[in-house]
C-alpha positions as a Markdown table, in Angstrom:
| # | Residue | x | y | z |
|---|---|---|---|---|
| 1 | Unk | 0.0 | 0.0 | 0.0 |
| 2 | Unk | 1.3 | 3.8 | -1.2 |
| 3 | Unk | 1.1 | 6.4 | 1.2 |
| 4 | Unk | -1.8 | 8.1 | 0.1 |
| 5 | Unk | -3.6 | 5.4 | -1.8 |
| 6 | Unk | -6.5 | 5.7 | 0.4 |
| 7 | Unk | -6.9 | 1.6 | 0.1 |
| 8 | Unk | -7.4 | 0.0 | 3.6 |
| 9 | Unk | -6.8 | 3.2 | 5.5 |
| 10 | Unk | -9.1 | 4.0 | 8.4 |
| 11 | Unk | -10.2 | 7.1 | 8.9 |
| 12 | Unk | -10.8 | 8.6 | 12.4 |
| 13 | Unk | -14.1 | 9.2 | 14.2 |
| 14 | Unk | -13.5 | 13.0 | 14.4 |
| 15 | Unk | -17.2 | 13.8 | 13.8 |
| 16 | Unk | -19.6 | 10.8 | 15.0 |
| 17 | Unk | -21.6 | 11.2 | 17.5 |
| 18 | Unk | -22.6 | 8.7 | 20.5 |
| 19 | Unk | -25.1 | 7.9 | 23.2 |
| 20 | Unk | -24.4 | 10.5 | 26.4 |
| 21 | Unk | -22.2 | 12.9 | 24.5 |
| 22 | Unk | -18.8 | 10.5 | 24.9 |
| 23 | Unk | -16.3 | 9.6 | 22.0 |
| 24 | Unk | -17.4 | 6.6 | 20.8 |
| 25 | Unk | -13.7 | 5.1 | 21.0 |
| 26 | Unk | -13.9 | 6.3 | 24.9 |
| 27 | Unk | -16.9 | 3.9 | 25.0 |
| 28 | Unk | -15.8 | 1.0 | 23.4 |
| 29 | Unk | -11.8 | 1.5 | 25.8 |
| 30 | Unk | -13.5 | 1.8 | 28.7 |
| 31 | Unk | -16.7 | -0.5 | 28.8 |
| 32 | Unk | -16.5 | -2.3 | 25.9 |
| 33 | Unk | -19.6 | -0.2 | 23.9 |
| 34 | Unk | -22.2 | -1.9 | 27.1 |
| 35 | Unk | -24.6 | 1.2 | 26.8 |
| 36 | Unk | -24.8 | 0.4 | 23.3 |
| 37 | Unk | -26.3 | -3.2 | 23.9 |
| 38 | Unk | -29.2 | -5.3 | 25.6 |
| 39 | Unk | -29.0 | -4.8 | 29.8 |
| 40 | Unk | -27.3 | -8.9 | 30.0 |
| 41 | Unk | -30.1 | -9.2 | 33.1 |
| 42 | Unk | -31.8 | -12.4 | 32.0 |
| 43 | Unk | -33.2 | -13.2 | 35.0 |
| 44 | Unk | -37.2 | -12.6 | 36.0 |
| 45 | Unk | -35.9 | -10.0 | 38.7 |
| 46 | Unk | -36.9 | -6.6 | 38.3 |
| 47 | Unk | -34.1 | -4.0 | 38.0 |
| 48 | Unk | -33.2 | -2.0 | 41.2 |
| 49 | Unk | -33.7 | 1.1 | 39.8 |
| 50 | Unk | -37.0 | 0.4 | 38.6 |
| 51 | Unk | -37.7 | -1.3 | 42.5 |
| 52 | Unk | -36.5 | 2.2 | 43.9 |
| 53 | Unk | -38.6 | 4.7 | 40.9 |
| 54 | Unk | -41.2 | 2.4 | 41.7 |
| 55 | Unk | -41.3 | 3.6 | 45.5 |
| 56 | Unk | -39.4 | 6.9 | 45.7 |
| 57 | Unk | -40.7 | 9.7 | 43.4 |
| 58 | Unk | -38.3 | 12.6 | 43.1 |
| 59 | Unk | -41.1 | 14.8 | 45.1 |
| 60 | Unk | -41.2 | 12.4 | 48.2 |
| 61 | Unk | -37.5 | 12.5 | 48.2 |
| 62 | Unk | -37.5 | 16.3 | 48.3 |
| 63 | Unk | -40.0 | 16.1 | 50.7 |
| 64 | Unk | -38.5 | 13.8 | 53.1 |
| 65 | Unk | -35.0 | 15.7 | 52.7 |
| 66 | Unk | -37.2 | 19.3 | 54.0 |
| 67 | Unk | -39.0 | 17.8 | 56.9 |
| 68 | Unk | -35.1 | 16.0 | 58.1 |
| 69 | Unk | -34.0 | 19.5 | 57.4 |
| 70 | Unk | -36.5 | 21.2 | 59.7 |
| 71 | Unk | -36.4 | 18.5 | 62.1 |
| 72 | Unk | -32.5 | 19.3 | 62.9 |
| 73 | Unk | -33.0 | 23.2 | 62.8 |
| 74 | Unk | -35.7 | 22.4 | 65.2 |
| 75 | Unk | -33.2 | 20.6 | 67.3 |
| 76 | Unk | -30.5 | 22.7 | 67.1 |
| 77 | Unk | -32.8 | 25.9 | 68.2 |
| 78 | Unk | -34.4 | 23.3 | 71.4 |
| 79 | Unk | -30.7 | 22.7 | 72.3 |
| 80 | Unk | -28.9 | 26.0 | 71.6 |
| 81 | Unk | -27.2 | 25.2 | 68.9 |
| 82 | Unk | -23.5 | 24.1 | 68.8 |
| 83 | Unk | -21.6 | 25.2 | 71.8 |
| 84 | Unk | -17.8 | 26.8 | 72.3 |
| 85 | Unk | -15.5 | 24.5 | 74.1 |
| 86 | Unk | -13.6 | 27.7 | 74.5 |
C-alpha cells in the first residue's frame, strides 16, 4: 500500500456522534460499547432502579430531605445550637 492510496486506511471518528455525549472510542476502551447493547439481566428480577422509581418519586425524596432539614434546625434551636469548648 502507497502512502496516500487511500486503500485499507481507516479514517478517524472526528465527527460521529454517540449515546451521552462520549467519543465513541472512549466507550468502546473503557466499557467495551455496554450502553450500546441489551442490559445482559436475564433473569425474571426486576431492575433496582426500577424497585426504587417504583417507590421513591423525586417529590417524596425532596420532601422527606425538607422535613429532616426542619427536624434538625428544630433541634438545634431546642438545644442552643452548637456550643464553644472555648
Amino acid at each position: 500500500m502507497r502512502p496516500g492510496s487511500g486503500e485499507g486506511r481507516r479514517t478517524l471518528p472526528l465527527l460521529t456522534t454517540h449515546v451521552g455525549g462520549r467519543s465513541a472510542l472512549t466507550c468502546r476502551f473503557k466499557c467495551g460499547d455496554a450502553c450500546a447493547h441489551e442490559a445482559p439481566n436475564t433473569t425474571a428480577n426486576a431492575y433496582f432502579g426500577d424497585v426504587v422509581s417504583d417507590a421513591l418519586s423525586r417529590r417524596s425524596v425532596l420532601r422527606a430531605g425538607a422535613v429532616v432539614t426542619l427536624a434538625a434546625a428544630g433541634t438545634a434551636a431546642v438545644t442552643g445550637g452548637p456550643t464553644d469548648a472555648a
